[in-house]
N, CA and C of each residue as an Amber inpcrd file, in Angstrom:
protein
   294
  10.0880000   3.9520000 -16.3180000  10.7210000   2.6900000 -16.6560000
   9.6220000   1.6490000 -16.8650000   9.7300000   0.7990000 -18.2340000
   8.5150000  -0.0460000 -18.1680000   8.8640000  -1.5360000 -17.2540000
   7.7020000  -2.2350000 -17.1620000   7.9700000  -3.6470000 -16.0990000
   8.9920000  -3.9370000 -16.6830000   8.8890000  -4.3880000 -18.4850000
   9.9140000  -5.1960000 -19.0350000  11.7400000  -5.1400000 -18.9860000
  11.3450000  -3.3120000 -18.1630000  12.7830000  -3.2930000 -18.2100000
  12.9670000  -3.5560000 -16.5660000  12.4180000  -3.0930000 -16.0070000
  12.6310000  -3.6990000 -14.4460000  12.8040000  -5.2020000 -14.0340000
  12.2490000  -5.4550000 -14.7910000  11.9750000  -7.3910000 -14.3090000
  13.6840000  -7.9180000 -14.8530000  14.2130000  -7.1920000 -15.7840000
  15.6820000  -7.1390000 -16.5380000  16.6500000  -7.2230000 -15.5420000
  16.2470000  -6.4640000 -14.2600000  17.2180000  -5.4560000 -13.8880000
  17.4820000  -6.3500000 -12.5890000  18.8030000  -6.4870000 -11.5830000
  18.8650000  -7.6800000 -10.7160000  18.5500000  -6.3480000  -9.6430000
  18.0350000  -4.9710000  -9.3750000  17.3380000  -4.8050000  -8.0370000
  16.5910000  -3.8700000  -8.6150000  15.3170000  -4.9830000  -9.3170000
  14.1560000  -4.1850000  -9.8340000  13.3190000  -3.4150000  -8.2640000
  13.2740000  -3.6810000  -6.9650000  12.0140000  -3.3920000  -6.5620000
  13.0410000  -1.8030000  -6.4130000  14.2970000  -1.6260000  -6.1110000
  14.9650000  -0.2940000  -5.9340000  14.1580000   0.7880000  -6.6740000
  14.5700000   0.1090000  -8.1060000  13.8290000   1.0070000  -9.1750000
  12.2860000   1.4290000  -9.0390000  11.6990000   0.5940000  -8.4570000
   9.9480000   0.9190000  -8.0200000  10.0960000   1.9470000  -7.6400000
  11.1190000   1.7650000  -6.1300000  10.5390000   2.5160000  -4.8460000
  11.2970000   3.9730000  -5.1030000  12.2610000   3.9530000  -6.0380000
  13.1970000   5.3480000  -6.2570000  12.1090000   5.6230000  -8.0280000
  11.1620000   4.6970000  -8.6850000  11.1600000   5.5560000  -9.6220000
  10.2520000   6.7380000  -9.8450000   9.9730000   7.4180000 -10.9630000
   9.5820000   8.8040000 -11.5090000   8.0420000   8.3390000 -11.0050000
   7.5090000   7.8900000 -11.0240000   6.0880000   7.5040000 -10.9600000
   5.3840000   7.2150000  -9.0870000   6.6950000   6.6380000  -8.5530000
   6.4080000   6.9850000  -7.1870000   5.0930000   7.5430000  -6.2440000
   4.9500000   6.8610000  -5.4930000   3.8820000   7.6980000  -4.4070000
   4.6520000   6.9510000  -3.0320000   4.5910000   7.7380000  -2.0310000
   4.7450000   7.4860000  -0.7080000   4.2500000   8.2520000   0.3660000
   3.9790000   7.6320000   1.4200000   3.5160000   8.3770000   2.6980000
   4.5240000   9.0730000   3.3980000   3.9810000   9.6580000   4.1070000
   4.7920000  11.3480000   4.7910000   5.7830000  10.1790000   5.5310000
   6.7230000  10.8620000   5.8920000   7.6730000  10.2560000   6.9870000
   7.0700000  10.0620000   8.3400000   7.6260000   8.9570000   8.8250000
   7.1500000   8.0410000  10.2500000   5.5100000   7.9580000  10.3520000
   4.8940000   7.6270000   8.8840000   3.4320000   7.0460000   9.0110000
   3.8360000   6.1360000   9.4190000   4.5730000   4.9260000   9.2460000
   5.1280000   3.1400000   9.6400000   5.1270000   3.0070000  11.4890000
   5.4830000   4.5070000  11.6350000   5.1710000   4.1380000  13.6070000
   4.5070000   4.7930000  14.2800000   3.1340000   4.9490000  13.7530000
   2.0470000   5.6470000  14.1290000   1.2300000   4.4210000  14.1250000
  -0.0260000   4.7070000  14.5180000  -1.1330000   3.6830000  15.2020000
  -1.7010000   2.8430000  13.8590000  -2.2010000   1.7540000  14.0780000
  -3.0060000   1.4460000  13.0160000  -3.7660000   2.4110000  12.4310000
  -4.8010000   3.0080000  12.9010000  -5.2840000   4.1870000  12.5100000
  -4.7160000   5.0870000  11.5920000  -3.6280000   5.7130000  12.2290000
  -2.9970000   6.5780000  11.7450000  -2.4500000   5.9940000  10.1990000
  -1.7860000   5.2340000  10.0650000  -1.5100000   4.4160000   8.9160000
  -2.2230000   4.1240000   8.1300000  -3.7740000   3.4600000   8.8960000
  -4.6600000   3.2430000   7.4870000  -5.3870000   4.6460000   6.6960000
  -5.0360000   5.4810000   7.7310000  -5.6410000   6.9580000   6.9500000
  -4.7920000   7.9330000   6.2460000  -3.1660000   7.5800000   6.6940000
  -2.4040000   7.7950000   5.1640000  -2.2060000   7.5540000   4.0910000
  -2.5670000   6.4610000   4.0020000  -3.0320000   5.2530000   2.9430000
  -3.8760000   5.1820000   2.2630000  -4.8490000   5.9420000   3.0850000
  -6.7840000   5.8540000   2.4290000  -6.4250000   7.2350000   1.6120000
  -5.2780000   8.0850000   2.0440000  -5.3200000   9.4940000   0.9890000
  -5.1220000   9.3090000  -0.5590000  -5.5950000  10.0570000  -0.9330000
  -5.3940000  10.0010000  -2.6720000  -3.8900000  10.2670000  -3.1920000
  -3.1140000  11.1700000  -1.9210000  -2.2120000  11.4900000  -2.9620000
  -0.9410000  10.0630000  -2.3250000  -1.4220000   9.3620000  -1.6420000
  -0.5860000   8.5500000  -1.3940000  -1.3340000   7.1820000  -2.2880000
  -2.2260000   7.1360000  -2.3910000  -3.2220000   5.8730000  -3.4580000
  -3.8080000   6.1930000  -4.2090000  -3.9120000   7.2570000  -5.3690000
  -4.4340000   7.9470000  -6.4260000  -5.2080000   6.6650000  -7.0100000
  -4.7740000   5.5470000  -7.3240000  -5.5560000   4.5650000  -7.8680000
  -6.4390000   3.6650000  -7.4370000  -7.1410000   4.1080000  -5.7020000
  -7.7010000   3.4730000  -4.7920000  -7.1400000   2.6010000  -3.4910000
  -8.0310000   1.9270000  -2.8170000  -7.7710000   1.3100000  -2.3050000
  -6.9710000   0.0050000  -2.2480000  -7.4910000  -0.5130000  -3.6640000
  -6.4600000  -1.4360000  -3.8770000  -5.0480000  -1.5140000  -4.3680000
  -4.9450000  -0.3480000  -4.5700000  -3.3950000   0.2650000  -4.3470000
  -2.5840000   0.9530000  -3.4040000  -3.7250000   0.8100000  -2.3880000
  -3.0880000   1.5110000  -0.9500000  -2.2810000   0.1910000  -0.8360000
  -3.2680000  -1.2480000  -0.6330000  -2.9110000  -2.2710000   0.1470000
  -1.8630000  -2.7920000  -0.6250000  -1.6430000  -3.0560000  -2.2140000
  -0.4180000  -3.2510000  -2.5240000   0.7350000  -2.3080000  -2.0310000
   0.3410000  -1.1250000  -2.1490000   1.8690000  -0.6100000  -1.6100000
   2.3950000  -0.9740000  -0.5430000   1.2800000  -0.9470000   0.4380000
   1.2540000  -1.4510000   1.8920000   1.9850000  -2.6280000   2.1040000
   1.4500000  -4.0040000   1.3050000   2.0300000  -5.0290000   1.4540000
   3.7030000  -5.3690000   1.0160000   4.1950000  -3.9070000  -0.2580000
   5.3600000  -4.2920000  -0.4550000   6.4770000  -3.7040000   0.1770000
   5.2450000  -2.7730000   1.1400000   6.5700000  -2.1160000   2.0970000
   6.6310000  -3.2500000   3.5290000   5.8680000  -4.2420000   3.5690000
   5.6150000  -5.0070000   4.4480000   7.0070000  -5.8900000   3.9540000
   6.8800000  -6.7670000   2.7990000   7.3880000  -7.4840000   2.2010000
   9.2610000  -6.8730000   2.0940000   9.2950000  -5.9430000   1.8980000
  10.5130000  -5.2750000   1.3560000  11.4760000  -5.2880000   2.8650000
  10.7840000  -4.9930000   3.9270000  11.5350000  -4.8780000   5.3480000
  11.3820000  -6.2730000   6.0560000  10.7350000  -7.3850000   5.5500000
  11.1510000  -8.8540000   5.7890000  11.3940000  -8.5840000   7.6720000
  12.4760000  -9.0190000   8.0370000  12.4470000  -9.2070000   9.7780000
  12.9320000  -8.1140000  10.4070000  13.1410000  -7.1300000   9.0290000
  13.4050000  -5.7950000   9.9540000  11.9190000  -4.7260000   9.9280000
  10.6470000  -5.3270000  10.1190000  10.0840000  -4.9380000  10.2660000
   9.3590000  -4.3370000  11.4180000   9.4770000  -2.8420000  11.9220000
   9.1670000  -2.4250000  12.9620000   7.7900000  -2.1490000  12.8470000
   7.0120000  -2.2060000  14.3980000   5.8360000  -1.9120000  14.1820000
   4.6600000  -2.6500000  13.6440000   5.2440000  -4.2610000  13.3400000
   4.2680000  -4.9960000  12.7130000   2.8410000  -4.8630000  13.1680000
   2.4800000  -5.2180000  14.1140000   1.2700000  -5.1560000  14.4230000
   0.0910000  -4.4460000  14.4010000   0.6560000  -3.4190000  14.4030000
  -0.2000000  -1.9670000  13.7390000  -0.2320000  -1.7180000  12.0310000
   0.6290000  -1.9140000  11.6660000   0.7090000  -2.0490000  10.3220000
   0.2200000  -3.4090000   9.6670000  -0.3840000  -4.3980000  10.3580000
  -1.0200000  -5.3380000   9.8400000  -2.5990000  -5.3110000  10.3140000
  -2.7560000  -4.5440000  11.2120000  -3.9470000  -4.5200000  11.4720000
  -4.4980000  -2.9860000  10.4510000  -3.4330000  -2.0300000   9.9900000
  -4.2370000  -1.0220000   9.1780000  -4.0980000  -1.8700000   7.4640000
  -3.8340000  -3.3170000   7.4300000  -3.7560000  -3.7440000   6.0360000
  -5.0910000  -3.8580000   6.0460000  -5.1470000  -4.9610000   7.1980000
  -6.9400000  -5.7590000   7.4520000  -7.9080000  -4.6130000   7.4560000
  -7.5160000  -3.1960000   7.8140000  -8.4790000  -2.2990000   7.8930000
  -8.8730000  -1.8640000   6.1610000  -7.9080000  -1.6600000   5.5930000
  -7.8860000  -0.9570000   4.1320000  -8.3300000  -2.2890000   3.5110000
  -8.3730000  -3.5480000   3.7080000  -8.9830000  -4.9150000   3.2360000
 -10.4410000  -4.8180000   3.0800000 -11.1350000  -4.7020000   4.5230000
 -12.3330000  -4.5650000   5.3430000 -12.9290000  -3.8620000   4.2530000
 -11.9870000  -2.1150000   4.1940000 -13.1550000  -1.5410000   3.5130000
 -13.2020000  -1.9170000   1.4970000 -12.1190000  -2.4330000   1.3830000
 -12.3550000  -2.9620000   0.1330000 -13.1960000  -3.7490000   0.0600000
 -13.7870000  -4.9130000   0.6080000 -14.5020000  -5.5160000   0.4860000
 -16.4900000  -4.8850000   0.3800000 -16.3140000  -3.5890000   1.4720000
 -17.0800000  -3.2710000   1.6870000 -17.4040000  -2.5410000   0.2380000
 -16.3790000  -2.1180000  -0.1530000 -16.4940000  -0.9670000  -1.8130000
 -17.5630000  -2.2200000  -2.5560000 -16.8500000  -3.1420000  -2.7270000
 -16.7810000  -4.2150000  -3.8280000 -18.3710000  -4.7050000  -3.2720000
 -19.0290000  -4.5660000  -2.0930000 -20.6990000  -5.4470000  -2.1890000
 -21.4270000  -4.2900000  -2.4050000 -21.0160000  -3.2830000  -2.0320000
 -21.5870000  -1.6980000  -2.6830000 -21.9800000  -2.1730000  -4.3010000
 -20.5300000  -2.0290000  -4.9820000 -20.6010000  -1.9690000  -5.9330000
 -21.9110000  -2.8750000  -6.7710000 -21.4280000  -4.5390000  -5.9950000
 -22.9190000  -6.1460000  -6.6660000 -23.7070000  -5.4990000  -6.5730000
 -24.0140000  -4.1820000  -5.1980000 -25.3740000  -3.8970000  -4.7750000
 -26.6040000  -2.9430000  -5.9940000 -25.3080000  -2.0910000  -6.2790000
 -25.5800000  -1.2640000  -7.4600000 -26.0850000  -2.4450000  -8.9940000
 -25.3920000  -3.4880000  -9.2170000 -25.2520000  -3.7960000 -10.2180000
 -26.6160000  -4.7660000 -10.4250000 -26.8420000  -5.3740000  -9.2620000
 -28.4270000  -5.9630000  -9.6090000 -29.7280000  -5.3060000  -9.4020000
């Protein structure tokens, strides 16, 4: 489904999270340790497009469960973790470039 037709649609994020293109983590990563979470996340077949697509997914499963969010605290501390090492990718990277 392209954006243009999702953004159309009045419960586009449904369509995200049910569509053909999909990635998700194994069942009950969300109540496992920070740890545990940021290293389902760090997998490829759950973030094929990196890190910075771990943390978006991350954040819209954050976003999507609003005050029914269980487990916050661990799951915000494996965001800051998958953050951390983005940042760390990204001075790698300046480091290479000068």
């Amino acid at each position: 489904m392209l954006v243009e037709e999702l953004l159309g649609e009045k419960n586009w994020s449904q369509a995200v999270t049910d569509g053909p293109a999909r990635t998700f983590a194994r069942k009950g990563t969300h109540t496992g340790t920070a740890e545990e979470i940021y290293a389902e996340y760090k997998r490829k077949g759950v973030s094929p497009k990196g890190l910075g697509s771990a943390i978006r997914m991350l954040q819209f499963y954050i976003n999507r469960a609003g005050k029914n969010l269980h487990n916050g605290p661990a799951i915000r501390k494996a965001m800051r973790m998958l953050q951390a090492d983005l940042k760390k990718l990204h001075a790698q990277e300046d480091k290479k470039k000068d």
